[in-house]
C-alpha positions as CSV (number, residue, x, y, z in Angstrom):
1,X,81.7,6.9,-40.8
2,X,81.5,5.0,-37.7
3,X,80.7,8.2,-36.1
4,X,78.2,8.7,-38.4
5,X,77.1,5.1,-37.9
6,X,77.1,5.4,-34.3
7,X,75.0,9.0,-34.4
8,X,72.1,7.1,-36.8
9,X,72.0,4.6,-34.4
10,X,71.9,6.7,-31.2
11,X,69.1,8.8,-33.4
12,X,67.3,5.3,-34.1
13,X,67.2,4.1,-30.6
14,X,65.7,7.4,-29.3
15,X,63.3,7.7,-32.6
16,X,62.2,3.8,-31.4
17,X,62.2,5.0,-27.7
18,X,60.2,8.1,-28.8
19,X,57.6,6.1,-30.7
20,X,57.1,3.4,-27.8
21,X,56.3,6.8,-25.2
22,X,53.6,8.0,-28.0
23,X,52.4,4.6,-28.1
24,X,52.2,4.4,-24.0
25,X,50.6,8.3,-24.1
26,X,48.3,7.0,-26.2
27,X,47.0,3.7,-24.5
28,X,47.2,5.8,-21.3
29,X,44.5,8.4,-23.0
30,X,43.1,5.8,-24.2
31,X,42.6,4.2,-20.8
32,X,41.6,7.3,-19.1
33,X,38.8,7.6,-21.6
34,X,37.9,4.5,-20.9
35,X,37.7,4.6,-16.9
36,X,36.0,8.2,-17.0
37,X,33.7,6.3,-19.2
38,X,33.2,3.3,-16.7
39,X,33.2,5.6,-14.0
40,X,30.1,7.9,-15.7
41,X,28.2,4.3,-16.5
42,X,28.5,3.2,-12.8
43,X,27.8,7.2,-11.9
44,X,24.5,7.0,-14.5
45,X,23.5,3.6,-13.1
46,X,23.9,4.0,-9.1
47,X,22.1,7.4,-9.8
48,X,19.3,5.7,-11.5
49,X,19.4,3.4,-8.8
50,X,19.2,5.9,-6.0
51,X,16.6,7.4,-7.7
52,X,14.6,4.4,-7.7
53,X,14.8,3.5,-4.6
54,X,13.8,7.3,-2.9
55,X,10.7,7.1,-5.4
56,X,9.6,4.0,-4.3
57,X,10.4,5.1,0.1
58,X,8.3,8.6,-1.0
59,X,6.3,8.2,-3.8
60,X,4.6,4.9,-3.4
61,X,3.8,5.7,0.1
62,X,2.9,9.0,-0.5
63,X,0.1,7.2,-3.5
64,X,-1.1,5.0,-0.8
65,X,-1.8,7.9,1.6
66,X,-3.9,9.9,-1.3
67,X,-5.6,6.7,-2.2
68,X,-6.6,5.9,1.7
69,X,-7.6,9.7,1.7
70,X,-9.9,9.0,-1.0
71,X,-11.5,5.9,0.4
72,X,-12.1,7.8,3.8
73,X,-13.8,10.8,1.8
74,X,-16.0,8.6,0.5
75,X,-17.0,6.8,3.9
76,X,-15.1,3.4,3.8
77,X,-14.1,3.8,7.4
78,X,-12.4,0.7,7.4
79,X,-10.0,1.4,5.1
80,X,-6.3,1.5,7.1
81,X,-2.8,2.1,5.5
82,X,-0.2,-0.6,5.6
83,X,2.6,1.0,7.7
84,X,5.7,-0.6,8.6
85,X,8.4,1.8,8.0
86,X,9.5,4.2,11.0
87,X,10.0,6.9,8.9
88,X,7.9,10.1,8.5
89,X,5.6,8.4,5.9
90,X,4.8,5.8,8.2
91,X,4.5,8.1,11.1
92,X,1.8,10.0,8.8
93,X,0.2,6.7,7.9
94,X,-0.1,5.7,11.5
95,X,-1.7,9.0,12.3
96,X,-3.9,8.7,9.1
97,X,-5.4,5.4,10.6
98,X,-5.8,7.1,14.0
99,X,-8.1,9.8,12.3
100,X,-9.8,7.1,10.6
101,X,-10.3,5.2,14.3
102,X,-11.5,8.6,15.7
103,X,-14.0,9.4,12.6
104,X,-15.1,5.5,13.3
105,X,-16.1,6.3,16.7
106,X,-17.5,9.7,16.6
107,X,-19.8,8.5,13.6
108,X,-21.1,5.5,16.0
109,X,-21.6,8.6,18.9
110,X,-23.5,10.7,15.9
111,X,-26.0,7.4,15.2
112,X,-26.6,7.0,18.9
113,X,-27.1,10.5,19.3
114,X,-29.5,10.4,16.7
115,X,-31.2,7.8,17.7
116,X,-31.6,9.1,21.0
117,X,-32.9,12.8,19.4
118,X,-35.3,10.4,17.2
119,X,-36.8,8.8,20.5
120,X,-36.9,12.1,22.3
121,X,-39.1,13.0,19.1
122,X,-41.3,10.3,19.2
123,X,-41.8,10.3,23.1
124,X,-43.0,13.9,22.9
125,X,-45.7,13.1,19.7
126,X,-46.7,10.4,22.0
127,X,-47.6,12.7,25.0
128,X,-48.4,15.5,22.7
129,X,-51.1,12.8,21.2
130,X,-52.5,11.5,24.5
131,X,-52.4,14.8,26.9
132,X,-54.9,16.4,23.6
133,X,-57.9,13.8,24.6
134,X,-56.6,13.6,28.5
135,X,-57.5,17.7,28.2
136,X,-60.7,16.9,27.1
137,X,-61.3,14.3,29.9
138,X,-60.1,16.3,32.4
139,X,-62.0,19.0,31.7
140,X,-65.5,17.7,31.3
141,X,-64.7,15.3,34.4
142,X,-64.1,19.0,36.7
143,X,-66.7,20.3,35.2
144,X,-69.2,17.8,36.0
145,X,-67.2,17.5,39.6
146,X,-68.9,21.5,39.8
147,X,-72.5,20.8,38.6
148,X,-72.8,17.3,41.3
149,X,-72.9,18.3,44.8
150,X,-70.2,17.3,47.3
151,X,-72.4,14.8,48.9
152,X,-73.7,13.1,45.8
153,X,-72.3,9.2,47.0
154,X,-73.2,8.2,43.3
155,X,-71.6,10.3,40.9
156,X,-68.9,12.0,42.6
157,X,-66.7,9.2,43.7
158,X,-66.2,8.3,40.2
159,X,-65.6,11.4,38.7
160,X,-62.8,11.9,41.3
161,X,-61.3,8.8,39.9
162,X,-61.8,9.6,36.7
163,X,-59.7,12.9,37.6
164,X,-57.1,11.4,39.5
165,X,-56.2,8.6,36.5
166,X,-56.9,11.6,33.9
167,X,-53.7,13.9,36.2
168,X,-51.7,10.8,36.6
169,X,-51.7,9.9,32.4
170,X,-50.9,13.4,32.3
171,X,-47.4,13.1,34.3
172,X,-46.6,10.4,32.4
């Protein structure tokens, strides 16, 4: 009997010991679950972070860039992309406002150009419009300079000077 006392209590103990390993399996499963669920979360959330912050280092500059494109296509030359990162966004956005620097000055060359080509225009419906009547004069002055003789005092000293101012509004 005390064998058999001695055996159910040797079976007790490790049936107690048994059930206190199941019990520790089981709150070790149940902490794994929990730290691969903790460690998914903070996983989930520093991914969401990341993502945030390479969306708003590319995409936000990258919006500014088409929205400064769009101002320049529609000729607001002084439009100019805030640039202060080093990257090469703001290496684009620097050479973006250099573009816009260049079309600045080339536009200001094509005006003064113009206005030049506009002056040109107007000088030569100027001498086109005076050298018509200066023809006329001209011409009727030699003419008469033939029918006068050369020793007519009157007459011919005047018509020469008529010529001679008629050939000089001519080169001007």
């Amino acid at each position: 009997d005390k064998l058999k006392l001695d055996l159910t209590n040797l079976v007790q103990a490790q049936q107690d010991e048994l059930n206190k390993s199941q019990v520790r399996v089981v709150r070790i499963g149940q902490l794994s679950m929990y730290l691969s669920l903790g460690v998914s979360a903070f996983s989930l959330i520093w991914g969401l972070l990341m993502s945030i912050l390479i969306f708003r280092s590319i995409a936000i500059p990258l919006a500014e860039l088409q929205v400064g494109a769009r101002y320049i296509g529609e000729g607001k030359l002084d439009y100019r992309i805030n640039t202060n990162s080093q990257d090469e966004i703001g290496l684009v956005a620097r050479s973006f406002n250099l573009m816009v620097d260049n079309l600045k000055s080339l536009q200001t060359q094509i005006i003064q150009m113009d206005r030049m080509s506009s002056l040109g225009q107007l000088a030569g419906g100027v001498a086109h419009e005076l050298n018509n009547p200066l023809t006329g004069v001209l011409g009727q002055a030699q003419l008469l300079m033939e029918k006068v003789p050369k020793d007519d005092a009157s007459f011919r000293p005047a018509l020469e000077k008529i010529e001679r101012a008629a050939q000089r509004c001519r080169k001007i």
